[in-house]
C-alpha positions as CSV (number, residue, x, y, z in Angstrom):
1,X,168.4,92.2,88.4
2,X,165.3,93.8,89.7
3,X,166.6,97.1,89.1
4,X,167.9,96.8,85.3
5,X,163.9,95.3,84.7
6,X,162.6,98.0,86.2
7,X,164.6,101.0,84.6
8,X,163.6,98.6,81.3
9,X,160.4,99.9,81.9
10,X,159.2,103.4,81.8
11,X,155.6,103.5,84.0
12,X,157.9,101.8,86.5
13,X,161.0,104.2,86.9
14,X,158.2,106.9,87.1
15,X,156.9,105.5,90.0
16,X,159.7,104.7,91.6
17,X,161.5,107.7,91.2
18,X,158.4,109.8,92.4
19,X,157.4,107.8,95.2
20,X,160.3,106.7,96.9
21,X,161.5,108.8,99.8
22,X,157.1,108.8,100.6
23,X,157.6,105.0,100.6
24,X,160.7,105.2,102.7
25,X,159.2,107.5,105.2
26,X,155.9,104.6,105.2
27,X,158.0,101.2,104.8
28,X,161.0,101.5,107.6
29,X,159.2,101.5,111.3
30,X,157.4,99.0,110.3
31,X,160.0,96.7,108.6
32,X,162.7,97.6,111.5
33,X,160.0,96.2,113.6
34,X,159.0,93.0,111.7
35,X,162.6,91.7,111.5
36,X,162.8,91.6,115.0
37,X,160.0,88.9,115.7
38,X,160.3,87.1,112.0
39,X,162.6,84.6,110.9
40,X,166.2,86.0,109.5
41,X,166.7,87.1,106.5
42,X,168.6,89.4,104.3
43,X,168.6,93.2,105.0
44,X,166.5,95.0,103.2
45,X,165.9,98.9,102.0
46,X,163.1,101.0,102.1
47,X,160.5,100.7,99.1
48,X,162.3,97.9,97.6
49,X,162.7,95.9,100.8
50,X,165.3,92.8,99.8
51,X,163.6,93.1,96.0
52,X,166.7,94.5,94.6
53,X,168.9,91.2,95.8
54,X,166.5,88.7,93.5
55,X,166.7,88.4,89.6
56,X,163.3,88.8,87.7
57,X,164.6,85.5,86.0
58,X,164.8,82.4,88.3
59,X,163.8,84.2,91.8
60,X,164.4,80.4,93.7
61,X,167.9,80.2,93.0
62,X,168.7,83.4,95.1
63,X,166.0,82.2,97.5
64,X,168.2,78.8,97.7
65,X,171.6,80.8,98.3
66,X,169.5,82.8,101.1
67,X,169.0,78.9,102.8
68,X,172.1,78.3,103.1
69,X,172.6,81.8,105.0
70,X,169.8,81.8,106.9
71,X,168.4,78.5,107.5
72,X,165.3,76.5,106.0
73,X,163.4,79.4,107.2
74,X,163.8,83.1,105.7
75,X,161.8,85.8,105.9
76,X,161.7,88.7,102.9
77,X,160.0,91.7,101.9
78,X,160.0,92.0,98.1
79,X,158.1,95.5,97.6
80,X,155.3,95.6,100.1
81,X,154.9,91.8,100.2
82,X,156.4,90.4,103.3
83,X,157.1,86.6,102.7
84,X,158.4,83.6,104.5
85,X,160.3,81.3,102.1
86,X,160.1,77.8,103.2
87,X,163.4,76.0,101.8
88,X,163.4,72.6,103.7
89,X,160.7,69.9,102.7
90,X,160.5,68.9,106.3
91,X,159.6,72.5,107.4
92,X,156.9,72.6,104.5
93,X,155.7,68.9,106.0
94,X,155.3,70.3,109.6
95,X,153.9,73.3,108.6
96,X,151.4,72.6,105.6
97,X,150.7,69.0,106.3
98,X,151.0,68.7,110.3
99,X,149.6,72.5,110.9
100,X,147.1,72.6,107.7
101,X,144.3,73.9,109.2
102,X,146.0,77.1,109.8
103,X,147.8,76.8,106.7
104,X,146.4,76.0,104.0
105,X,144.5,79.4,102.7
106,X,146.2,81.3,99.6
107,X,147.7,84.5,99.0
108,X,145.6,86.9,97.2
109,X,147.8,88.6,94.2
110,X,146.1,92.0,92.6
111,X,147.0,90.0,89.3
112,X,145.0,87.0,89.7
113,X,141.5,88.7,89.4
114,X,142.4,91.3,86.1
115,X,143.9,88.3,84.4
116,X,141.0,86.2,84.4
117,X,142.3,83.5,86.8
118,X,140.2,84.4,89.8
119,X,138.1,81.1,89.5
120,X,141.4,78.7,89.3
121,X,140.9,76.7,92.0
122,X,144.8,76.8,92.8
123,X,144.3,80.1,93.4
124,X,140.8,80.5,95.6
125,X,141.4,81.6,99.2
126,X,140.9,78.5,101.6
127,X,136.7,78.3,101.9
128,X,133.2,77.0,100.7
129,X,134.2,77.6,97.4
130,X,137.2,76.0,97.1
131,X,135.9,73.3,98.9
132,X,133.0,73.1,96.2
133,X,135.8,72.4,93.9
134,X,137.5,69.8,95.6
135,X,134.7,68.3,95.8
136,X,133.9,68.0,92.0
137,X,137.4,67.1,91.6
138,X,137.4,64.2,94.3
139,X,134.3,62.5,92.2
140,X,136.6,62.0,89.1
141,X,140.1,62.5,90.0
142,X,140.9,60.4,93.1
143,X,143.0,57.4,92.6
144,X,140.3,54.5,92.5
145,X,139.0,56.6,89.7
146,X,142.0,57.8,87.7
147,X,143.1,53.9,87.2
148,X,139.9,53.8,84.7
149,X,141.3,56.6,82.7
150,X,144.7,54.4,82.1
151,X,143.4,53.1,78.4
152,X,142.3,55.8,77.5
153,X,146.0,57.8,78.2
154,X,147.8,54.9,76.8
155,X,145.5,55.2,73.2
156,X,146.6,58.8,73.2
157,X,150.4,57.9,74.5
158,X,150.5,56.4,70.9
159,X,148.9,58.7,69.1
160,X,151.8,61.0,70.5
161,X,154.3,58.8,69.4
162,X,152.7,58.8,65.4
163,X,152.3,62.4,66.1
164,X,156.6,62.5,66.8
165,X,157.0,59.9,64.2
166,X,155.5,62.4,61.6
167,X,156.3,65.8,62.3
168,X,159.7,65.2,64.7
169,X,160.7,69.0,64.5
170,X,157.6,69.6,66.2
171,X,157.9,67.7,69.5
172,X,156.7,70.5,71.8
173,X,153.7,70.9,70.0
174,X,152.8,67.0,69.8
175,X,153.5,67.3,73.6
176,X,150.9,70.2,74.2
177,X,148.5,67.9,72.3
178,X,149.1,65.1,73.8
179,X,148.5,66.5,77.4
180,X,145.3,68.5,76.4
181,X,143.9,65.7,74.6
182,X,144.0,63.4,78.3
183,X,142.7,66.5,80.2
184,X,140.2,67.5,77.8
185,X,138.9,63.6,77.2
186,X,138.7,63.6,81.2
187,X,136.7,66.7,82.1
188,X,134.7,67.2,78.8
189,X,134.4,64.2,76.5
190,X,136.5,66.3,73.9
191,X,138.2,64.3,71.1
192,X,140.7,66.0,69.5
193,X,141.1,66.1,65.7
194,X,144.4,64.6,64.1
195,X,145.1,67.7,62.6
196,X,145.3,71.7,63.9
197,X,142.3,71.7,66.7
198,X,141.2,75.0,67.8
199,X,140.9,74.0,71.4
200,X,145.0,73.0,71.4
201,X,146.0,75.9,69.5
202,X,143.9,78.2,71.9
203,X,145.5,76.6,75.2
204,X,149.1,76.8,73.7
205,X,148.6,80.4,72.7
206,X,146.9,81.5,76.4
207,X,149.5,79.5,78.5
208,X,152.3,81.1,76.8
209,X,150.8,84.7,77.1
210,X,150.0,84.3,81.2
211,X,152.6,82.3,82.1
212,X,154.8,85.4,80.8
213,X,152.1,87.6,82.4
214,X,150.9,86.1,85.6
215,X,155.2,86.0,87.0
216,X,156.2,85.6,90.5
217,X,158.0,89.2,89.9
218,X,154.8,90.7,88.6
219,X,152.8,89.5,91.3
220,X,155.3,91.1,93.6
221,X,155.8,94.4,91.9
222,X,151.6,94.9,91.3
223,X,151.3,94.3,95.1
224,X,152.8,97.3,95.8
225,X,151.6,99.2,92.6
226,X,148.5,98.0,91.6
227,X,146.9,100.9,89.4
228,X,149.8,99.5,87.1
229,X,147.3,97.5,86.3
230,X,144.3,100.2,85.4
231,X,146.9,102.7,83.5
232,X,145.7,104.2,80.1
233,X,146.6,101.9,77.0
234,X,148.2,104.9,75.3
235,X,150.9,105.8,78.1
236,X,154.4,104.7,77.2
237,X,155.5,101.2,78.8
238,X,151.8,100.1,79.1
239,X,152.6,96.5,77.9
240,X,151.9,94.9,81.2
241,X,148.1,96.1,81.0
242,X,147.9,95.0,77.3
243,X,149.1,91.6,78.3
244,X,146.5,91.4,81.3
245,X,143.7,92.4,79.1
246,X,144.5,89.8,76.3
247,X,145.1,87.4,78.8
248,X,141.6,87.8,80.5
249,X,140.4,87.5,76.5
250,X,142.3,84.4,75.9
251,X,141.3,82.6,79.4
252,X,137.6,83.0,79.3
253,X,137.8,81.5,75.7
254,X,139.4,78.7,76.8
255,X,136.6,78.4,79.6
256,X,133.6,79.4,77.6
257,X,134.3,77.0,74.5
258,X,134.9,73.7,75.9
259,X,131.9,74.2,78.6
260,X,129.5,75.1,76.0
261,X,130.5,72.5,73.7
262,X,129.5,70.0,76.4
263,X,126.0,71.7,77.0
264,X,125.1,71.8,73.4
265,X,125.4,68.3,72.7
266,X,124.0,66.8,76.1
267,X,121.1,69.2,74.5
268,X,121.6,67.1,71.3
269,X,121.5,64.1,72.8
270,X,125.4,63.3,71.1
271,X,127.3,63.3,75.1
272,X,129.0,60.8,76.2
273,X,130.5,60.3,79.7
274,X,132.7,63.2,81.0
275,X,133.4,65.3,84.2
276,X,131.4,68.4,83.0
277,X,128.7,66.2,81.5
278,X,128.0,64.0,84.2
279,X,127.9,66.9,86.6
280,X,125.4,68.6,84.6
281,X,123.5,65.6,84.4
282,X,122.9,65.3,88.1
283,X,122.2,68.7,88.2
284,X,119.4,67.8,85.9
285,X,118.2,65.3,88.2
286,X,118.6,67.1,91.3
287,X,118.0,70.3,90.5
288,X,120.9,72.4,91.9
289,X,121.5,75.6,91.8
290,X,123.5,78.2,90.0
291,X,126.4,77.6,92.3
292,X,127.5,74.4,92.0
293,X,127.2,75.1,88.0
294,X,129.6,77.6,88.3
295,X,131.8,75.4,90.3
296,X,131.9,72.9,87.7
297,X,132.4,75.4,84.6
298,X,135.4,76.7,87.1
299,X,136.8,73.6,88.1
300,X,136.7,71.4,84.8
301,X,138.9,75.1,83.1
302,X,141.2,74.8,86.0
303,X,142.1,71.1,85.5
304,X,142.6,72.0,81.6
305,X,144.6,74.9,81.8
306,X,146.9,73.5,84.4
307,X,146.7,70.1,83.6
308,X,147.9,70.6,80.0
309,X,150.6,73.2,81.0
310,X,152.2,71.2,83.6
311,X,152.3,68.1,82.0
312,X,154.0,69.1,78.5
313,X,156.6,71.4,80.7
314,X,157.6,67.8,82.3
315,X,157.8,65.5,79.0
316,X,159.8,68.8,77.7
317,X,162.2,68.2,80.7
318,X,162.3,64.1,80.0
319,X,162.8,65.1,76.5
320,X,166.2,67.2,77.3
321,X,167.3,65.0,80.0
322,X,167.5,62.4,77.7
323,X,169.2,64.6,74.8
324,X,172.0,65.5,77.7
325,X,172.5,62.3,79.2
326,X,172.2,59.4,76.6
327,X,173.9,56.5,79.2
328,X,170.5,56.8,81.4
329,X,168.4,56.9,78.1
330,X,170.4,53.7,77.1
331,X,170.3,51.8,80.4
332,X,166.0,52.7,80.2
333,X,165.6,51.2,76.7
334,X,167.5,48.4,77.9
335,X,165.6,47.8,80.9
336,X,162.7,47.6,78.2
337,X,163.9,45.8,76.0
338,X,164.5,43.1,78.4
339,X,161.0,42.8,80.2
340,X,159.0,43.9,77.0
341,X,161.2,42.9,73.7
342,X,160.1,44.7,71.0
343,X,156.9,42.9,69.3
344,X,154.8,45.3,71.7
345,X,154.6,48.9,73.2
346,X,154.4,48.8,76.9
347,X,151.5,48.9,79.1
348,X,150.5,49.5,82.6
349,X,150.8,45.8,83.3
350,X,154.4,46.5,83.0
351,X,155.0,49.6,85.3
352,X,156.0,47.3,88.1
353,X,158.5,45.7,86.4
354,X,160.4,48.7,84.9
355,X,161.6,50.2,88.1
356,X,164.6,52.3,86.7
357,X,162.0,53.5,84.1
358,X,159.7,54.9,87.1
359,X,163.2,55.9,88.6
360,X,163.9,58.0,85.4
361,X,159.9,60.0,86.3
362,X,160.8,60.5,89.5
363,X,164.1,61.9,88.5
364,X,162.4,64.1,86.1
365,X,160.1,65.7,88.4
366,X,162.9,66.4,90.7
367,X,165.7,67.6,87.7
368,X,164.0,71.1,87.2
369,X,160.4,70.8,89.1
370,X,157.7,73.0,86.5
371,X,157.0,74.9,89.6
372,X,159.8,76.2,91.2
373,X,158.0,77.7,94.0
374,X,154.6,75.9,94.0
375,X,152.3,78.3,94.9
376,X,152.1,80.4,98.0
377,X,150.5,79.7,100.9
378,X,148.7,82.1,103.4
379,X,148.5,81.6,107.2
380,X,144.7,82.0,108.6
381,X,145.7,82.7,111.8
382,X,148.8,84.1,113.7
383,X,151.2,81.2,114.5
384,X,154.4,80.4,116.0
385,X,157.4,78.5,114.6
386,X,160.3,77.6,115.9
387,X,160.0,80.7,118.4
388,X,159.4,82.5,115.1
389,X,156.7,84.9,114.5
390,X,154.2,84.3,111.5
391,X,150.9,86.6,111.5
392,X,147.8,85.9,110.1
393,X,148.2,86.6,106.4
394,X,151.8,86.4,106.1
395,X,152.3,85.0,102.4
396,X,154.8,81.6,102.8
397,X,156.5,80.2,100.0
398,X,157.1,77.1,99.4
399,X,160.6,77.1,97.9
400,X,160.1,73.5,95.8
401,X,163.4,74.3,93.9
402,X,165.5,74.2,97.0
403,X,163.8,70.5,98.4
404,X,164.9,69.1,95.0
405,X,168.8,70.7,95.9
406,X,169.3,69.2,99.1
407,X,172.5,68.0,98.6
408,X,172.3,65.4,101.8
409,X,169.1,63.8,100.2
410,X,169.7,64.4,96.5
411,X,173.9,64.3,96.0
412,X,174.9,66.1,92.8
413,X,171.2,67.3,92.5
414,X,172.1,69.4,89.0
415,X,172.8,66.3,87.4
416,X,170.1,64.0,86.2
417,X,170.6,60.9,88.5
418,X,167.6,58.2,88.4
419,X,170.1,56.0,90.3
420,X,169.2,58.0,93.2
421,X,166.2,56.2,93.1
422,X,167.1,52.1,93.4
423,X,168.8,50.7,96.3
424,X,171.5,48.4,95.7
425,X,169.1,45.4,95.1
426,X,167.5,47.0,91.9
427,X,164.6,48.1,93.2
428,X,162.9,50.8,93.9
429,X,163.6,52.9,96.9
430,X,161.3,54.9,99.4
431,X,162.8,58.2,98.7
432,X,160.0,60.1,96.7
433,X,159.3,63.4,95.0
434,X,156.0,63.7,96.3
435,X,156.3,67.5,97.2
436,X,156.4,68.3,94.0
437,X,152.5,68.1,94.0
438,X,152.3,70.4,96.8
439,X,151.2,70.5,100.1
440,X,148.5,69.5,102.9
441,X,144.6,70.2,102.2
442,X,146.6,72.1,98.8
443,X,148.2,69.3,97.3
444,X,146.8,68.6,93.5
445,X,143.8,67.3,93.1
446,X,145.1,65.5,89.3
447,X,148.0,63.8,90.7
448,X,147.4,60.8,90.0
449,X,145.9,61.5,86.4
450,X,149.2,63.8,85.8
451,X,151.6,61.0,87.5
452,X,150.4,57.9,84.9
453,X,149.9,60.5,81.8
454,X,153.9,61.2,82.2
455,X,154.6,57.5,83.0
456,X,152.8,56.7,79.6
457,X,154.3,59.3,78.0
458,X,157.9,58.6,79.0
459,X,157.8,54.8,78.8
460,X,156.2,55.0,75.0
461,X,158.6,57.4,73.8
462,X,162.0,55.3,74.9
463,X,160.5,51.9,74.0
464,X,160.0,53.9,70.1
465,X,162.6,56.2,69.7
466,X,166.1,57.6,70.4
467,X,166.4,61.1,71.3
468,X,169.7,62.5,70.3
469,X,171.5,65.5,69.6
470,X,171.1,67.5,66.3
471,X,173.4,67.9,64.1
472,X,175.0,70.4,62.1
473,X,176.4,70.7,58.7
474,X,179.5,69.3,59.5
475,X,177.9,66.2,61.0
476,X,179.1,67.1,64.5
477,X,176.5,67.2,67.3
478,X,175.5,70.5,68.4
479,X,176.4,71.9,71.2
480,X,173.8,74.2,72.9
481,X,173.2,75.3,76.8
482,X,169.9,74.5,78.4
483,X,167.5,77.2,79.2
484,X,164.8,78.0,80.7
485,X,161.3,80.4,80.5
486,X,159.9,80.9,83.5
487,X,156.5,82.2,84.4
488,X,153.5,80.1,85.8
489,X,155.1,77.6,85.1
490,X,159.1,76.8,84.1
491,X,160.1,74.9,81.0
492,X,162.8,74.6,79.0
493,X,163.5,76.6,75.8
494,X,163.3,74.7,72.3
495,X,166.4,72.8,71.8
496,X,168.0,71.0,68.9
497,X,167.4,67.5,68.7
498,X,166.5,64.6,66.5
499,X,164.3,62.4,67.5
500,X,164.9,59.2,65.4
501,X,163.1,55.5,65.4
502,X,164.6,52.7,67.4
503,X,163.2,50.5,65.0
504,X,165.0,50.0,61.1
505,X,162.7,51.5,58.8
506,X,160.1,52.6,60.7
507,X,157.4,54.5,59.1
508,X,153.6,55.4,59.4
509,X,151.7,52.4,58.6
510,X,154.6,49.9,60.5
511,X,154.0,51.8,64.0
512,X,150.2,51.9,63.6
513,X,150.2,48.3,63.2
514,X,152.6,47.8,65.9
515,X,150.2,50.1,68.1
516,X,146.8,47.9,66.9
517,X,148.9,44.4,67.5
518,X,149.5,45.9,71.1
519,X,146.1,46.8,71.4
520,X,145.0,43.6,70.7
521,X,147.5,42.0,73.0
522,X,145.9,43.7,75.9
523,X,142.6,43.1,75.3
């Protein structure tokens, strides 16, 4: 609970123990009045407001239990932040699609700034800026475009599944590499090395650190205490502003490197075609400012960091699904093994005809979404909802783990179900995960880059191998229980598994041939 992490640490029972009947005296007019023009919710007490009722781990599920009280609607105070958690995906449709002009601005944490994410453009406040962004992003990443990148994910699909072949113990790594190499290919014309490449190392390393860092519990607490942030290195319980400052170290690394390795060799003549170098290109020609240079050095970081992160979290969810449930891991490879055989790896000509394959993405997205709770919304103006009051600023979440646990659309939702998918022809249904992407003006820009990197991933990995339990001494399959870390983004922790060939005596040199004979096929 809330409590037990914050006794855990000492800067924060300090403060609390020092400032709280102050706090009391500051937070309860203010919050008596608020709950009487808000949506319902749980009641709260002064300082702590309803913070005391949500875990540090997995805030979404309480939020979820709250729905179910309350309504698809629920307004919170967690610390000073007051927040309306939206748990329906109809209410997040009406209000950030239908009413996105008022709502598609962003919450500003005290976090995002010391951390070194104040340029993603996930996180920018709704303005010229952002829409700077979204423009750089629409030249490279909108779906006429991102079908042109399909070879080019497929090539590195493979390499991934050499990369498992070879080193199976290591599959999260192979994963991390495999969606860095797509992202980095895209915005900077980076090719990376078959073995240890700095780049992948440094983007593994930084995720790990600010995901821990960067929490939706630490943006909360920081709201309220924010010189937390600017506290002396030597006081006891200062971990927090360690992280922050290595985290700011780690991020503009990853920003500086890849950007300047782009600039030196268009210098050198030795660039081909990228995101960042074609941008800088027509700079050249136009002769923009500083500005839209800035834009593009911020943009191209943002698409790597959370490009990378997101995809890997997902093939690390197929990964366990498929370790847990081995009769939907069967019925896929059978599905491919009857439209493809087993002379040739699949393709993107094939995605139509592998519809409980697509079912089993889908289904993956929706399992255990990477972002429980997307990423908070601000209202630009004051609004009202439903009779509701919602002010300008007001912080609204949009509670993506709920929408995937809506029992009347998604029966049995903790199970992993791609059946829920096909109708009772075979085919496809309508039903989709689409919120998963977000919302409105806010919805990701790499979509459709991220949506055919994981369909390449997953389809390559079933047609090769079988992903199975590991086993212990005794030969028995161990048995483990899935978790979770959960920061920026949620994955699942390392489990035990063995990823084996499909094929009899598969090795090396037979899988590269079957990936050139492929090749060839296609061309």
């Amino acid at each position: 609970m809330v409590l037990t992490w914050l006794l855990d640490n000492t800067q924060y029972a300090a403060i609390v123990s020092s400032l709280f009947i102050l706090s009391a005296l500051y937070f309860r007019p203010k919050w008596s009045h608020e709950l009487l023009q808000y949506p319902p919710g749980p009641k709260g007490v002064p300082l702590f407001g309803n913070a005391l009722l949500v875990p540090k781990e997995d805030p979404w599920i309480v939020y979820t239990e709250w729905a179910r009280v309350y309504g698809d609607v629920v307004y919170a105070r967690l610390f000073k932040q007051n927040m309306i958690i939206v748990n329906s995906e109809d209410v997040a449709q009406e209000l950030f699609v239908q009413r996105s002009r008022n709502y598609s601005d962003r919450t500003v944490w005290p976090i995002t700034e010391p951390v070194g994410l104040g340029f993603s453009t996930a996180r920018l406040p709704y303005g010229p800026r952002w829409r700077l962004h979204r423009q750089i992003y629409n030249r490279v990443l909108h779906a006429g475009v991102a079908t042109g990148y399909q070879p080019m994910q497929l090539a590195k699909a493979r390499r991934l599944l050499l990369n498992l072949l070879e080193t199976p113990d290591h599959y999260h790594p192979c994963l991390q590499k495999y969606s860095a190499s797509v992202v980095l290919s895209i915005a900077y014309g980076w090719e990376v090395s078959d073995q240890d490449d700095p780049l992948i190392n440094r983007i593994a390393s930084t995720m790990a650190l600010v995901s821990k860092t960067v929490s939706h519990m630490n943006a909360l607490f920081l709201t309220t205490f924010p010189f937390l942030l600017y506290m002396p290195m030597w006081m006891p319980g200062s971990s927090l502003r360690r992280n922050v400052e290595i985290s700011r170290e780690y991020i503009g690394k990853m920003t500086d490197e890849p950007f300047e390795y782009v600039i030196k060799n268009l210098k050198d003549g030795k660039m081909g075609q990228s995101m960042v170098s074609d941008f800088l290109r027509k700079l050249d020609r136009e002769n923009a400012g500083p500005e839209l240079l800035l834009a593009i050095k911020e943009a191209s970081a943002t698409a790597f960091g959370a490009g990378t992160d997101t995809t890997s979290a997902t093939l690390l969810n197929f990964i366990l699904a498929m370790v847990l449930y081995p009769r939907v891991q069967a019925k896929a490879q059978q599905e491919i093994d009857a439209v493809i055989g087993s002379e040739r790896l699949p393709n993107f000509t094939d995605r139509p005809s592998l519809p409980y394959v697509e079912a089993v993405l889908r289904e993956t997205l929706r399992w255990h979404p990477v972002a429980p709770l997307g990423i908070s919304h601000a209202a630009l103006d004051d609004d009202t909802y439903r009779g509701y009051f919602i002010p300008k600023g007001m912080t609204l979440v949009p509670n993506v783990w709920a929408m995937t646990r809506n029992e009347t659309k998604y029966p049995n939702a903790s199970d992993f179900i791609p059946e829920r998918f096909i109708d009772t022809s075979g085919r496809l249904n309508t039903d989709t995960v689409d919120f998963i992407w977000g919302f409105g003006r806010r919805i990701c820009a790499g979509r459709h880059v991220a949506d055919t990197s994981l369909w390449a991933g997953i389809v390559s990995i079933l047609a090769t191998f079988k992903l199975l339990p590991a086993q212990g001494a005794d030969g028995e399959d161990v048995v483990f229980e899935p978790q979770w870390i959960n920061g920026l983004t949620s994955h699942p922790v390392l489990f035990p598994c063995r990823i084996i060939s499909r094929a009899p005596r598969m090795n090396t040199e037979t899988l590269t041939q079957l990936i050139r004979s492929s090749t060839v096929d296609e061309t």
